[in-house]
N, C-alpha and C positions, 0 to 999 in steps of 0.2 A: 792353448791348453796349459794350465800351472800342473806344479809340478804332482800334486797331489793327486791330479785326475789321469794324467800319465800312468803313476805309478798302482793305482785300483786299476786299470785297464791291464798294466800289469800281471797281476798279483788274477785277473779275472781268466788269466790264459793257465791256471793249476789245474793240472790232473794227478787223477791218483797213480803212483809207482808202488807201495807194496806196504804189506801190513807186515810186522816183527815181532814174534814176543820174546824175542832176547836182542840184545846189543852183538851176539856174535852173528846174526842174521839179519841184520841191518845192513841198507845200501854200504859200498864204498866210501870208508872214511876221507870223505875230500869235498871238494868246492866246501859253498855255503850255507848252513841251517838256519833256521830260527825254530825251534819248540813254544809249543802252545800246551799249558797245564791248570789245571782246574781243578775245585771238587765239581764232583756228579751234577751237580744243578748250579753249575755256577755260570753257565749259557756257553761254555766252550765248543760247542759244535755250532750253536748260532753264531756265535762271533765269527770262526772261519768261513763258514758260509755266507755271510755280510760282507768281510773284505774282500771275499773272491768272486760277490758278486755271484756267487749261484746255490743253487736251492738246496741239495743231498751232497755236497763234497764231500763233506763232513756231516756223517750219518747221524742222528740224534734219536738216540733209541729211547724209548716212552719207559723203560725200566733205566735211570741213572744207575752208573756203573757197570752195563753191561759188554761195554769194550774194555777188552784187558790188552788188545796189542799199542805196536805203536806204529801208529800210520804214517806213510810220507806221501807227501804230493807235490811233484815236480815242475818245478816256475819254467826252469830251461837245465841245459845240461849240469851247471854248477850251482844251482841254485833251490833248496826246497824247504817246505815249510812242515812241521811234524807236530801231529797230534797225538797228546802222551797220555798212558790211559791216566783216571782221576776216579776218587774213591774220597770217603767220608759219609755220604747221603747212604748209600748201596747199600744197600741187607744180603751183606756177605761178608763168610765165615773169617771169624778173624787171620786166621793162617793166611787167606787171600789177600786180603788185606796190607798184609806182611811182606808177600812175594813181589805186589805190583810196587811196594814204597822199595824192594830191593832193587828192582830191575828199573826203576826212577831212578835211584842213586845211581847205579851204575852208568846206566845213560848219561847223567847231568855230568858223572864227574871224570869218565872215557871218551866222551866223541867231542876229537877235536875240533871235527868241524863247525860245530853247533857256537852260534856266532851271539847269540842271546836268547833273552828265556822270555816270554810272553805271560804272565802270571793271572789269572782270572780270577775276582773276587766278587760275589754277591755284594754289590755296595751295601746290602741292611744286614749281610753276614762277614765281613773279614775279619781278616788276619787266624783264621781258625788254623787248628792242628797241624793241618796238609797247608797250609802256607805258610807255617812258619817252616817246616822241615824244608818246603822247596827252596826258601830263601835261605835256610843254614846251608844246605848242599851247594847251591849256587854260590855263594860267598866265599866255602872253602875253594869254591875252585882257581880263581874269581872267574865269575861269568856274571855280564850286566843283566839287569830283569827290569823289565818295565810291567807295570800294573796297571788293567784293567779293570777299574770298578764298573763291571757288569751292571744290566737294568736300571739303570741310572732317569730310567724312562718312568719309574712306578715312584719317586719320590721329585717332588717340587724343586725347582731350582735350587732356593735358600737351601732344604735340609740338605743340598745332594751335595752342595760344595762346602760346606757345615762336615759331609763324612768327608769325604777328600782332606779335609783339614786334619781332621779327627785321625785317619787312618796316615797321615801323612807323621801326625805328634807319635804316633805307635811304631811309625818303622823306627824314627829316631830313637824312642825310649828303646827297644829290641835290641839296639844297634844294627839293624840293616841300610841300605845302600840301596834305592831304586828309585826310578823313575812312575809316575805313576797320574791317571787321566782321569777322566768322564767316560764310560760307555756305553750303549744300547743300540741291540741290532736291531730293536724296533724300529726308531727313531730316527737311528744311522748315526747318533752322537758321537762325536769323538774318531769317527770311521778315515780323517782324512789325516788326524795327529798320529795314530796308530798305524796306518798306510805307509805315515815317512818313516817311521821309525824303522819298521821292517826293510824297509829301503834303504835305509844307514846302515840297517847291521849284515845286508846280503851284500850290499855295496854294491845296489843298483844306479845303473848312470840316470840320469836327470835329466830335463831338457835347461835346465837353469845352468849349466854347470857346462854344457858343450860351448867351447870358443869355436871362434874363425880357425879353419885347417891356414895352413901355409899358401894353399893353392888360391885362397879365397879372394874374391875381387873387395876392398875396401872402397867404399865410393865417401869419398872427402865431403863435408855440408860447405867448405870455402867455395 
């Protein structure tokens, strides 16, 4: 098994622990997070649902924008992965609007545990509004992010590594800092780059990475 298929096997063992819509009602600030953020249609509920391997984790409601909490779903005792609400598409009232980017901030720039930021972008839409602000928040804090260019399944090879390039000259001109791939939960693209990642930032163990205990029999090839 590499380590990749490990770690979706993983990552396939999350359930849900509790929805929040404030940072003071959020699990106990400890072990380790990762946040998953998006605008409204930028396939954030498919994406968690693809790396974890199952259908409804992450619920994707036919109106974008109509989750305002923030979700957590529990890997193991120290470890979970949290979906942050996302707005931009939504036909709601600006004030709303306003509330969910406060309690964003808050989150990105109070919980210590939150180990990295998972960024969702429409590959034929980035770098819009709401991603640049989650990138300015995340920065002040510093907190790493890695980029998901979503549906990466609806444009041809050439043009799709052509945005990558393109969205890659954008972070640089912005002056942001992040990592950033190929994705599609169609397709499954990019589902095993994005697997380690999560992997590195919860500081899950590997099967690459376990030595011989002390106890271990060495058997010599002389």
């Amino acid at each position: 098994m590499t380590d990749a298929e490990h770690i979706l096997g993983k990552l396939a063992q999350a359930q849900f622990q509790i929805s929040a819509p404030t940072l003071a009602l959020c699990p106990p600030n400890i072990g380790h997070e990762v946040a998953f953020a998006g605008r409204s249609n930028a396939g954030k509920s498919s994406a968690i649902n693809c790396l974890t391997r199952q259908r409804q984790l992450a619920r994707a409601s036919k109106t974008p924008g109509r989750t305002q909490l923030i979700n957590f779903f529990e890997l193991d005792e120290e470890r979970r992965l949290v979906d942050l609400p996302g707005y931009g598409y939504a036909k709601v009232p600006e004030k709303m609007k306003l509330e969910w980017q406060r309690h964003l901030s808050h989150y990105l720039r109070e919980r210590l545990c939150l180990r990295g930021l998972i960024l969702l972008m429409d590959i034929r839409h980035p770098l819009m509004e709401f991603d640049r602000h989650m990138l300015t928040w995340a920065q002040e804090r510093p907190l790493p992010v890695h980029i998901l260019l979503t549906k990466a399944d609806k444009l041809n090879r050439g043009p799709a590594m052509n945005a990558l390039q393109e969205v890659r000259r954008g972070l640089t001109a912005l002056g942001f800092d992040a990592s950033i791939q190929l994705f599609s939960s169609v397709s499954r693209l990019g589902i095993e780059e994005a697997g380690l990642k999560l992997a590195d930032w919860l500081e899950m163990p590997l099967p690459s990475d376990e030595a011989p205990s002390e106890g271990d029999e060495i058997i010599s090839a002389d």
